[in-house]
KEKE-3310 file (N, C-alpha, C; in steps of 0.2 Angstrom, whole numbers, plus 5000, padded with zeros to 4 digits):
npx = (4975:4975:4990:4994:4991:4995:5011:5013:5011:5021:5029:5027:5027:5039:5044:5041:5042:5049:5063:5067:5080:5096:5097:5101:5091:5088:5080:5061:5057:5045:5035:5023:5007:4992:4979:4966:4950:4943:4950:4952:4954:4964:4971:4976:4989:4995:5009:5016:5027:5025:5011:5001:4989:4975:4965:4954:4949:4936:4916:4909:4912:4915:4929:4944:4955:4964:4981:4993:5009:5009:5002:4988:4971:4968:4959:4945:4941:4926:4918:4902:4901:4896:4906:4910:4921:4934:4952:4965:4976:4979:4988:4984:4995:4990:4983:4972:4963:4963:4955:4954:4942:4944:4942:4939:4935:4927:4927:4917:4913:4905:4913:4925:4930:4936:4937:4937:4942:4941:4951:4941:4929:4921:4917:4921:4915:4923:4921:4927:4934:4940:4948:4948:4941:4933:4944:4953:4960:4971:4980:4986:4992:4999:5004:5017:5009:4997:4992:4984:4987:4983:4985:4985:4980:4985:4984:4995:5005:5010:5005:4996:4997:4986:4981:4969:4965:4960:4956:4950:4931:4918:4902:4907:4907:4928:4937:4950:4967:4979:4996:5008:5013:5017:5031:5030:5038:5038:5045:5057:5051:5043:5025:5009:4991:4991:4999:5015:5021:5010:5008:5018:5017:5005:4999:4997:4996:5001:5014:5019:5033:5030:5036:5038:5050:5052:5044:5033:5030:5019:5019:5011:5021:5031:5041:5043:5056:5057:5067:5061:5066:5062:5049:5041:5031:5028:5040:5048:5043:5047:5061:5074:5072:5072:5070:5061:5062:5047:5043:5031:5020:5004:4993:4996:4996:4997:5006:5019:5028:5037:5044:5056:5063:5059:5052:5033:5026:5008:4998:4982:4970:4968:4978:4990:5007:5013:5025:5041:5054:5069:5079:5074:5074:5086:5092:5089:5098:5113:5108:5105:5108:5096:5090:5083:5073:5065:5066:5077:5086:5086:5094:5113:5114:5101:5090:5079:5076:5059:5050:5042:5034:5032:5015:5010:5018:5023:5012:5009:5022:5021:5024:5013:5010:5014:5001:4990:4993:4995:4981:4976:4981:4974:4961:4961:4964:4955:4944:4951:4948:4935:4930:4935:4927:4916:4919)
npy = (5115:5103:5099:5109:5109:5098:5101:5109:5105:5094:5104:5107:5095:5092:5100:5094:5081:5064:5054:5033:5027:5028:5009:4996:4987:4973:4972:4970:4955:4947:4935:4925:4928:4936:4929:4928:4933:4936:4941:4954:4966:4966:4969:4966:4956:4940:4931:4913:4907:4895:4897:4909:4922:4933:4945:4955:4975:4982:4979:4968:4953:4943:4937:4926:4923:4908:4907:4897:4896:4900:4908:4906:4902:4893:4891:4897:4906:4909:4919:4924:4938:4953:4964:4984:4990:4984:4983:4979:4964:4952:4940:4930:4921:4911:4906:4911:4923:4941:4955:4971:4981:4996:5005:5024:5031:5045:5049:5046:5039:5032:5021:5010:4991:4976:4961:4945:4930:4913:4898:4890:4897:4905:4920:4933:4951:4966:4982:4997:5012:5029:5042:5056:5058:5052:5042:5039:5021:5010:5004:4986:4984:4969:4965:4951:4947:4947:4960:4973:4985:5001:5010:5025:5033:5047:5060:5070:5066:5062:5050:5042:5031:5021:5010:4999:5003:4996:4977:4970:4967:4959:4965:4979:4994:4995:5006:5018:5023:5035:5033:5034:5043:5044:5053:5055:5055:5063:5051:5047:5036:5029:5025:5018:5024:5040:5052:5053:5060:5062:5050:5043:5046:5041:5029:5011:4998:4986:4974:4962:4952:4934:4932:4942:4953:4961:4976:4982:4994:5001:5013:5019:5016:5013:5002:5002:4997:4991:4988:4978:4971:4965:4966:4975:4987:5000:5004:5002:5008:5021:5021:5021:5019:5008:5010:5003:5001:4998:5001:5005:4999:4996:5000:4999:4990:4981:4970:4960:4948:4936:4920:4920:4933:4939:4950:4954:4960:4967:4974:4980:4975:4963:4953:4959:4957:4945:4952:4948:4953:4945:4944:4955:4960:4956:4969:4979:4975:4983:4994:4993:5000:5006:5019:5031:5041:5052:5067:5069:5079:5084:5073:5068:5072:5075:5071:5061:5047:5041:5045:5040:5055:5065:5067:5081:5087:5087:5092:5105:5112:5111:5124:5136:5138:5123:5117:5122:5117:5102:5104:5103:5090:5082:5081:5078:5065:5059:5063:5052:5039:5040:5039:5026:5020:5020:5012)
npz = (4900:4910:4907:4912:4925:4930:4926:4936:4950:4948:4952:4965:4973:4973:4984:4996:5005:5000:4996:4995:5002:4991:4981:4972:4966:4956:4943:4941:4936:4925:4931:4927:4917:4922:4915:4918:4918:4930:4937:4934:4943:4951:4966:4979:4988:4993:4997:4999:4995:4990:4984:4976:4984:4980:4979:4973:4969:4974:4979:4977:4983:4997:4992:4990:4980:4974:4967:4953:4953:4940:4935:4936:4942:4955:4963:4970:4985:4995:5006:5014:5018:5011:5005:5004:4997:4995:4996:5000:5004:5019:5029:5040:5052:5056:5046:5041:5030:5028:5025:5017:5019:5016:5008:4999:4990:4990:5004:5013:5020:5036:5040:5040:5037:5043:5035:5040:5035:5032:5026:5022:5021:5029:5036:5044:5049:5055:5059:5058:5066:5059:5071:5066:5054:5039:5028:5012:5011:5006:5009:5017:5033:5043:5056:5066:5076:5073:5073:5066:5055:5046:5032:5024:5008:4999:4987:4992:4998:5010:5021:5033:5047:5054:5068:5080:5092:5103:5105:5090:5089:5086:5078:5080:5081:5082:5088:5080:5081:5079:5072:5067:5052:5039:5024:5009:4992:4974:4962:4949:4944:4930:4924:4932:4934:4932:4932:4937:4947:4955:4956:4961:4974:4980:4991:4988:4993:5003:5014:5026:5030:5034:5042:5049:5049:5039:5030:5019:5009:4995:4980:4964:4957:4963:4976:4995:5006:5022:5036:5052:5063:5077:5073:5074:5070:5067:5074:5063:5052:5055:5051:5040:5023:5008:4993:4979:4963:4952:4938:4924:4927:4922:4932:4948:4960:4970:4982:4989:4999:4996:5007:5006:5001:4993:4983:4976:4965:4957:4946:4941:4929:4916:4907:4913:4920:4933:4944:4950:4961:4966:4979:4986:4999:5006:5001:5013:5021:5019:5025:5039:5050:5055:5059:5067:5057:5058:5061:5052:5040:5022:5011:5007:4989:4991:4992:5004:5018:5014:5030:5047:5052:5067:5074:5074:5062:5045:5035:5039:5036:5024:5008:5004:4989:4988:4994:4984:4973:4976:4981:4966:4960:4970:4965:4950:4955:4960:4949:4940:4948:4949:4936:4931:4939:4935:4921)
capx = (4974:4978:4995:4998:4991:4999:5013:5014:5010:5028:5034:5022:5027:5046:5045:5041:5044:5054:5063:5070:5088:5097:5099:5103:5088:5087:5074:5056:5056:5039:5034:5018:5003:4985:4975:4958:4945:4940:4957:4952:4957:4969:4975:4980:4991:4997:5012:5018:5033:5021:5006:4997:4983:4974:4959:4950:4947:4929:4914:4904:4909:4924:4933:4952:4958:4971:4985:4998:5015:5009:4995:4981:4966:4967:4952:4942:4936:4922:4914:4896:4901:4896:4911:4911:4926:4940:4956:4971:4972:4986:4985:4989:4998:4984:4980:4966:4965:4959:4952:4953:4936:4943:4944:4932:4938:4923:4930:4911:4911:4906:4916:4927:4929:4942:4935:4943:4940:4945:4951:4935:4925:4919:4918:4917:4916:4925:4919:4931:4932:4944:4947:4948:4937:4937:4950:4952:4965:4974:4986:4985:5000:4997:5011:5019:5005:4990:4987:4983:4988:4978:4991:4980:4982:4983:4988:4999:5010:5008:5001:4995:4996:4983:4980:4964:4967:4960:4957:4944:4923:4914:4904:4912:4913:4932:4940:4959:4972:4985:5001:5015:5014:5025:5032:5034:5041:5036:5052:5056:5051:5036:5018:5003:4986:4991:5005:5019:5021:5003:5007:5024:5018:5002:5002:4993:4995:5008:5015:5024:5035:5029:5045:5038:5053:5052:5037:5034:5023:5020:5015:5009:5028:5038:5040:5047:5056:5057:5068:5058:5071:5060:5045:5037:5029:5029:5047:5049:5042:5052:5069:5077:5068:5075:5065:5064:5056:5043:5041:5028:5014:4999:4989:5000:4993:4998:5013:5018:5033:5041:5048:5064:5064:5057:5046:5031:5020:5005:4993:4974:4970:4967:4983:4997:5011:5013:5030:5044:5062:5074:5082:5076:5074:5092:5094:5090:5106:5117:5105:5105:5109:5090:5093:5076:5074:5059:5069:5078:5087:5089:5102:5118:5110:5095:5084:5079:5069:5051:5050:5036:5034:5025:5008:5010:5021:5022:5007:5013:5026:5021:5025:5008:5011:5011:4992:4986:4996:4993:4973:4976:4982:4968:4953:4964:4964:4947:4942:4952:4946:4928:4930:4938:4922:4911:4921)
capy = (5115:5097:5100:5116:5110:5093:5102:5114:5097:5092:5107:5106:5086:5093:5108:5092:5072:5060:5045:5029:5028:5021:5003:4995:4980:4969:4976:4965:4951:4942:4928:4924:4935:4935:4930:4926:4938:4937:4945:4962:4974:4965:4973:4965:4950:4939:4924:4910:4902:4890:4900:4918:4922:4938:4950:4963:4980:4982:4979:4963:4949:4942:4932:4925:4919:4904:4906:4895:4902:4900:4914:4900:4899:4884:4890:4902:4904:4914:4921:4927:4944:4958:4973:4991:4993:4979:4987:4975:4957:4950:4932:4929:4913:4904:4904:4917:4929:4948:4959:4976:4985:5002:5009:5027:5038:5051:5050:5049:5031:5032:5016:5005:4987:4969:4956:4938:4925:4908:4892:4886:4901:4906:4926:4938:4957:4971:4987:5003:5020:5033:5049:5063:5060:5048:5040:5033:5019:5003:4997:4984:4978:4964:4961:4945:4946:4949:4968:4975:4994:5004:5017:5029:5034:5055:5065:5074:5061:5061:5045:5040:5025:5018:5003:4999:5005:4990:4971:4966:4967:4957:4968:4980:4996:4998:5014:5016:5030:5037:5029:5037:5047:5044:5058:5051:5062:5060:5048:5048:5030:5029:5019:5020:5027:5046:5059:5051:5066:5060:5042:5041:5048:5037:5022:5008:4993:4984:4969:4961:4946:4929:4933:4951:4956:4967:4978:4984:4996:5004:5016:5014:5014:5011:4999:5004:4989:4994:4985:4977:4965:4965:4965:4982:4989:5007:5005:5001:5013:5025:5018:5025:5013:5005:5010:4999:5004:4995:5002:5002:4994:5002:5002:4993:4990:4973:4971:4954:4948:4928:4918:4920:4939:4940:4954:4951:4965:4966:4979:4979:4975:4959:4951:4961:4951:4947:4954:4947:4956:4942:4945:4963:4959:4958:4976:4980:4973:4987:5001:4991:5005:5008:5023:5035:5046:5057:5072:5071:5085:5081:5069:5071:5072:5079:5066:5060:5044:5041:5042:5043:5061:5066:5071:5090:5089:5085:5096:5109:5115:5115:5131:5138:5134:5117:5118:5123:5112:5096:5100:5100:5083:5077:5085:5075:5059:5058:5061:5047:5035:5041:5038:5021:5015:5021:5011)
capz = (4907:4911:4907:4916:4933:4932:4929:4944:4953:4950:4955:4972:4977:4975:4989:4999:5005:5004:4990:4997:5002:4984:4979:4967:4966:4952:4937:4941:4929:4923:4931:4923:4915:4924:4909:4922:4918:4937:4940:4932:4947:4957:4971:4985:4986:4997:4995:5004:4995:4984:4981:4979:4985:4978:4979:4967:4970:4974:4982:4975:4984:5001:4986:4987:4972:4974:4963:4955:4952:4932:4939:4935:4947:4957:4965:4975:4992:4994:5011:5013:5019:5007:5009:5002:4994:4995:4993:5000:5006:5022:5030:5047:5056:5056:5040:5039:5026:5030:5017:5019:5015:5017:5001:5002:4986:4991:5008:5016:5024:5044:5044:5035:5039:5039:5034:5041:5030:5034:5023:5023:5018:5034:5036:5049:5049:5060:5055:5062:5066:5062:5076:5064:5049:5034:5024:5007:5012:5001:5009:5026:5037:5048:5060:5066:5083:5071:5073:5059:5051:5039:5028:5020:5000:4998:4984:4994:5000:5016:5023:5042:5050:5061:5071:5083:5102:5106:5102:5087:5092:5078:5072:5083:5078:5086:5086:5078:5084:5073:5076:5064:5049:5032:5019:5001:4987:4968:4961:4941:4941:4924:4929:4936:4929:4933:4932:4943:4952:4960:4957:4964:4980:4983:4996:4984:4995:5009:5015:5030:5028:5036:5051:5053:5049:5035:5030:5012:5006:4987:4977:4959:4954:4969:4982:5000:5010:5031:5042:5056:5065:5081:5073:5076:5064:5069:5073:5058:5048:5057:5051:5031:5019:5004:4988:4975:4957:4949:4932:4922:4928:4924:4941:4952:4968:4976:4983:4995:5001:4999:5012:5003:5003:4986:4981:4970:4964:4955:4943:4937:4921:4913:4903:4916:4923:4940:4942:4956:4963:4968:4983:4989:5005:5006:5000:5019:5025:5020:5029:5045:5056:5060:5062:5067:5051:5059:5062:5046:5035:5015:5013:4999:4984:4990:4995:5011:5015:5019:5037:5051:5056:5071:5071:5072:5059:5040:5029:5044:5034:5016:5007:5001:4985:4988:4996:4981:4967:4976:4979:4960:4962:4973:4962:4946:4959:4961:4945:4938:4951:4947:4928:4934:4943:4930:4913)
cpx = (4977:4985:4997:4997:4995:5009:5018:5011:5016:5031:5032:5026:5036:5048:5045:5043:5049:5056:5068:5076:5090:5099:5100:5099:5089:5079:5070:5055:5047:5039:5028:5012:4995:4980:4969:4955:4941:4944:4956:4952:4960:4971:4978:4983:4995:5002:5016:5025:5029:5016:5005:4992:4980:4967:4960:4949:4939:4925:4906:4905:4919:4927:4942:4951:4965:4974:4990:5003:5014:5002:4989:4977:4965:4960:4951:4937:4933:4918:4906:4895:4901:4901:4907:4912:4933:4948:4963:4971:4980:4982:4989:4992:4993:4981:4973:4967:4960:4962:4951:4949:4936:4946:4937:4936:4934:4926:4923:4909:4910:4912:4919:4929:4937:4937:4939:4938:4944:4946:4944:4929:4922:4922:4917:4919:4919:4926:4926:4933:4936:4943:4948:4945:4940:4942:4948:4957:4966:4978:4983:4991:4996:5003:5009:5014:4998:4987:4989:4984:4984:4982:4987:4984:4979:4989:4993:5006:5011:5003:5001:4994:4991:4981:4972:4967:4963:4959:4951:4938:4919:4906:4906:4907:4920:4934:4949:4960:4976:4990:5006:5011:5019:5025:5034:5036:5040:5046:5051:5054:5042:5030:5015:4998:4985:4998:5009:5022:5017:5006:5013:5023:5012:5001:4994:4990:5002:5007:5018:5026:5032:5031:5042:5043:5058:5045:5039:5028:5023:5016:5014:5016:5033:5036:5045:5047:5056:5060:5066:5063:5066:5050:5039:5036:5029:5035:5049:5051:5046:5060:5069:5072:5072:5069:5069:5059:5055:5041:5038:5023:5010:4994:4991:4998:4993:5005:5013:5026:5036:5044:5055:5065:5064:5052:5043:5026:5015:5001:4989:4975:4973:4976:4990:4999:5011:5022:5035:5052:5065:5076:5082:5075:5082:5095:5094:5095:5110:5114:5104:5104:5104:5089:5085:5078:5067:5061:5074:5080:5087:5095:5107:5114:5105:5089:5084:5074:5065:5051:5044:5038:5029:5020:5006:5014:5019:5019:5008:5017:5028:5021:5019:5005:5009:5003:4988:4986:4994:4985:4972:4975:4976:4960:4956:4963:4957:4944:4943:4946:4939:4928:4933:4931:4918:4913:4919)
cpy = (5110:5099:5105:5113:5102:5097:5104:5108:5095:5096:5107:5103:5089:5098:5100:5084:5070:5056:5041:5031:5023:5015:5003:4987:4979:4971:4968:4962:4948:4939:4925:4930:4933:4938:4928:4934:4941:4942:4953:4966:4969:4970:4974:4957:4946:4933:4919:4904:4897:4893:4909:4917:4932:4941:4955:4969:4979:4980:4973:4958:4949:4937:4932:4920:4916:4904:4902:4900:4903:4907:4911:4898:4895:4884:4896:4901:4912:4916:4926:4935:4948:4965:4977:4991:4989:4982:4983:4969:4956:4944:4932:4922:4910:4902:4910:4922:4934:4952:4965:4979:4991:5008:5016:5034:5045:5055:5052:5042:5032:5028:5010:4997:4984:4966:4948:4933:4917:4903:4889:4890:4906:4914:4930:4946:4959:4977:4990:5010:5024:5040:5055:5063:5053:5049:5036:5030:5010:5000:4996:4981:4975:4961:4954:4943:4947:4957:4971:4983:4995:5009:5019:5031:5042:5055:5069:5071:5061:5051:5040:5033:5024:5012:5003:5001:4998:4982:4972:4966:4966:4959:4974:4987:4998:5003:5012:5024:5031:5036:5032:5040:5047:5049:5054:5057:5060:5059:5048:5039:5028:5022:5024:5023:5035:5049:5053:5053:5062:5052:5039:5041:5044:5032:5017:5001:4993:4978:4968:4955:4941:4931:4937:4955:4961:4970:4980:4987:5000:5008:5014:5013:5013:5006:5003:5000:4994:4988:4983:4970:4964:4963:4970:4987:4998:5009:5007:5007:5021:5028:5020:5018:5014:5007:5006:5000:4997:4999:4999:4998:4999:5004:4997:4995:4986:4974:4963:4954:4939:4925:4918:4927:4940:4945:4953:4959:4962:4970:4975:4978:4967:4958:4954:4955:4951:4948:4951:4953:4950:4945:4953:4963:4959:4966:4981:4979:4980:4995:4998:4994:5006:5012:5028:5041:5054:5064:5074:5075:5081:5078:5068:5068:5072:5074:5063:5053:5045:5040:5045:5049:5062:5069:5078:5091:5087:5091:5103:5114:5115:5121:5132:5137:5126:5115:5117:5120:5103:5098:5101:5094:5079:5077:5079:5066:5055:5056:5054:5040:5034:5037:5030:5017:5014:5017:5004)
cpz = (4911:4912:4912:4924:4935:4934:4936:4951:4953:4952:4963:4976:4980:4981:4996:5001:5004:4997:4994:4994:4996:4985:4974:4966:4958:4948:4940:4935:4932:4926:4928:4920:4920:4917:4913:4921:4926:4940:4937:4936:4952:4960:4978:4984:4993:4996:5002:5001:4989:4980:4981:4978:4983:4980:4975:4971:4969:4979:4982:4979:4990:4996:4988:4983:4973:4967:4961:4952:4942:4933:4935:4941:4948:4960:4969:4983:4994:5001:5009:5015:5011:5007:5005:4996:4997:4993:4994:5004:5013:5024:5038:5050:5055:5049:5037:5036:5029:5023:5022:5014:5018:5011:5000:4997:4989:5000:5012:5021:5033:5047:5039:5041:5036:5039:5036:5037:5031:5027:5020:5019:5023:5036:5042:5048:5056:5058:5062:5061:5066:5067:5073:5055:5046:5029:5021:5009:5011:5001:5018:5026:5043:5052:5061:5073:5080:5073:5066:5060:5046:5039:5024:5013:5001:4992:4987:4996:5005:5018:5029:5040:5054:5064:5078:5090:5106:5101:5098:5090:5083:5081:5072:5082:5083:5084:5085:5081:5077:5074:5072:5056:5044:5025:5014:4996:4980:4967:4951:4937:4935:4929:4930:4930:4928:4933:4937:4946:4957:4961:4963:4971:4983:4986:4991:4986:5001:5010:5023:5029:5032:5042:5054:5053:5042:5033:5024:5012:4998:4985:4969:4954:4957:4973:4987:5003:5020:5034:5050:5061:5073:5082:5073:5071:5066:5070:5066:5051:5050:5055:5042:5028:5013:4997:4982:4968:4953:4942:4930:4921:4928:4928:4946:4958:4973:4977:4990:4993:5003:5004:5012:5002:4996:4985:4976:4971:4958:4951:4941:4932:4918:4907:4907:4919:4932:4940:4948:4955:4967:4974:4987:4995:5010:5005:5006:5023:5024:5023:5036:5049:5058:5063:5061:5060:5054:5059:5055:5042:5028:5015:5007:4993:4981:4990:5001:5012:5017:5028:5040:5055:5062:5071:5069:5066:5050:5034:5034:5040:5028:5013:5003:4994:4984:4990:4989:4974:4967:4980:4972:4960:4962:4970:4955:4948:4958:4954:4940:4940:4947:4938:4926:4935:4937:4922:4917)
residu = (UNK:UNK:UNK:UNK:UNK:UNK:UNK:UNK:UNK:UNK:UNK:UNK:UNK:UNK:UNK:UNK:UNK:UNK:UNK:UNK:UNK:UNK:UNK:UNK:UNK:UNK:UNK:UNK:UNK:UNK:UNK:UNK:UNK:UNK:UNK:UNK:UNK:UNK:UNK:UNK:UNK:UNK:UNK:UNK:UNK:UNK:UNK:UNK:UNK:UNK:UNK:UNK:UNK:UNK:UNK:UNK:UNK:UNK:UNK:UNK:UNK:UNK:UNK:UNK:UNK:UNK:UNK:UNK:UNK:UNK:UNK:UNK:UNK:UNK:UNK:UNK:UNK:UNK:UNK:UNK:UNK:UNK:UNK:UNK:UNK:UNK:UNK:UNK:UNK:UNK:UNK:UNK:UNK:UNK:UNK:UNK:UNK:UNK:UNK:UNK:UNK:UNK:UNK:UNK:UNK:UNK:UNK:UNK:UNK:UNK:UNK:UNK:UNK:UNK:UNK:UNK:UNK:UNK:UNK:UNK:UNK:UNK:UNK:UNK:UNK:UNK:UNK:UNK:UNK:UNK:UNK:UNK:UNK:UNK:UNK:UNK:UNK:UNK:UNK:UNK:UNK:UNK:UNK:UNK:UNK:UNK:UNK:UNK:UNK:UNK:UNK:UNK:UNK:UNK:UNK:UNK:UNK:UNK:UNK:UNK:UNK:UNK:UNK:UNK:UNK:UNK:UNK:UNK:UNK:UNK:UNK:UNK:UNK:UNK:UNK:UNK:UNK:UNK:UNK:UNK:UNK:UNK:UNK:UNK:UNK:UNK:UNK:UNK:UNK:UNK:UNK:UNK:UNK:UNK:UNK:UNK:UNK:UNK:UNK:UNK:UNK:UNK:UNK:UNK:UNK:UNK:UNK:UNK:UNK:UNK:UNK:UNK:UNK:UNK:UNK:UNK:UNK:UNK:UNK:UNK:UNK:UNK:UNK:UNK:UNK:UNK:UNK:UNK:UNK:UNK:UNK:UNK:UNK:UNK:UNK:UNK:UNK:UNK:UNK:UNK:UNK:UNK:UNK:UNK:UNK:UNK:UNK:UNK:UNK:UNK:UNK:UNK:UNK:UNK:UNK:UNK:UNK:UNK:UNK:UNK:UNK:UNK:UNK:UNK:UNK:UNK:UNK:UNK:UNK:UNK:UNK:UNK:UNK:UNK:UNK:UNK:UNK:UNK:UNK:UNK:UNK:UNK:UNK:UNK:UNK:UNK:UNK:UNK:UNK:UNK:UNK:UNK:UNK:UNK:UNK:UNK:UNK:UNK:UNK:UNK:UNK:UNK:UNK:UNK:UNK:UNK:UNK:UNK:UNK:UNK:UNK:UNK:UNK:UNK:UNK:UNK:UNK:UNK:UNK:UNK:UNK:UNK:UNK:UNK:UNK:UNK:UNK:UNK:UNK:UNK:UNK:UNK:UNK:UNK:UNK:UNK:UNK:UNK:UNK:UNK:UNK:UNK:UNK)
# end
């Protein structure tokens, strides 16, 4: 049964989406292992050229975990804030880390939160509301002006952008809009805790460079870079993207981006490596053109890349089939996670 609906789950994901336009990055080498027991569900990561800075999946405690580049905790800073469900970490100019506590597998939460967390320990919440129901979602972009995106995680590959319609209210709740719309497509790249039909297609985490001028976001086998040369995060995600394959992690969900245009990722589970890509940042120079992909036909060779569709559009124009093969998927999805909280 397994087998038969996973199947027809590959054949579904294929009717639809999207795979980064080709490169040719460099395989992720090793750079250390995360042998800390406290590190058991890494999932969000942040780097700055000297260090990483990390967060667990979950909902125990506001914790970053200072990393050296040997992945050995130099220390931890801890806020008195209680989250949910901790799902991706970014840092803005000032040095303040935000926790995104919007991780909502059941998809029942009124209200998911950030968390800002200062150097110091010092916490405050920002609870927030989306406009057409909840969302489970694990990756946060934080532009180079500190506004923050939420990219939602589905089975279907589909995955909205939202941002607050207005400024932060500690402890708020502020309302978020829907701002663009991204098609992913399962890729043949291995990983993840699930079929990679499902896995290839779901948004696990994201980054923005220091500059703001490139955005990353990943599934739990791929990365996707975005040209942001102005900064604009919505622009951005509009423009062909660069996928870059991350093999074989087996729940890869962190993902950060070096001053040097290094990409590091990351997976759950005690003794995995934290993994880097030299120079992918660079792979974005040869797609310069920035060129809107939202309109988009398949492109030679039958791929097209992830781009932001308009809101009407997208799960709009899946064929029937699909419908029915990825709520497989999402029923598959679930259970995992479930089976996940529960071990």
């Amino acid at each position: 049964m397994r087998a038969l609906a996973t199947a027809a789950l590959v054949v579904g994901l294929s009717l639809v989406g999207a795979a980064g336009v080709a490169a040719q990055p460099k395989a992720p080498s090793d750079a250390c292992t995360v042998a800390d027991k406290r590190l058991g569900e890494l999932s969000g990561l942040v780097a700055d050229g000297e260090r990483w800075y990390a967060v667990n999946d979950g909902g125990t405690k506001s914790s970053v975990y200072v990393l050296t580049k040997d992945c050995a905790v130099e220390k931890v800073i801890n806020g008195p804030t209680d989250p949910f469900d901790v799902e991706d970490l970014a840092r803005g100019a000032d040095g303040t880390f935000w926790l995104a506590d919007t991780g909502d597998n059941d998809k029942k939460r009124a209200t998911v939160a950030l968390i800002a967390l200062t150097p110091t320990g010092k916490s405050t919440l920002f609870r927030l509301t989306y406009p057409d129901g909840p969302h489970d979602t694990e990756a946060l972009l934080l532009d180079k002006n500190g506004t923050p995106y939420l990219v939602t995680k589905s089975p279907f590959g589909r995955a909205d952008v939202y941002r607050p319609v207005a400024g932060l209210v500690a402890p708020g709740p502020t309302a978020l809009e829907n701002v663009a719309s991204i098609q992913f497509s399962s890729t043949d790249t291995q990983g993840g805790p699930i079929s990679s039909a499902i896995g290839s297609v779901v948004v696990t985490g994201g980054s923005v460079s220091a500059d703001g001028k490139v955005v990353a976001l990943r599934t739990y086998t791929d990365a996707y870079l975005y040209s942001a040369p102005d900064g604009d995060v919505v622009a951005a995600l509009k423009r062909e993207a660069v996928r870059v394959p991350l093999p074989n992690e087996p729940q890869g969900e962190a993902v950060a981006l070096e001053p040097d245009g290094t990409l590091v990722s990351a997976s759950e589970g005690v003794g995995t490596p934290i993994r880097v890509v030299k120079g992918a940042a660079a792979l974005l120079a040869p797609a310069a053109a920035h060129k809107d992909t939202r309109d988009d036909a398949a492109r030679p060779g039958g791929a097209a890349a992830p781009a932001a569709a308009d809101n009407a559009g997208g799960l709009s124009t899946l064929p029937a089939i699909g419908f029915t093969v990825a709520a497989v998927g999402a029923v598959l999805l679930v259970m995992h996670r479930r089976a996940a909280r529960r071990s």
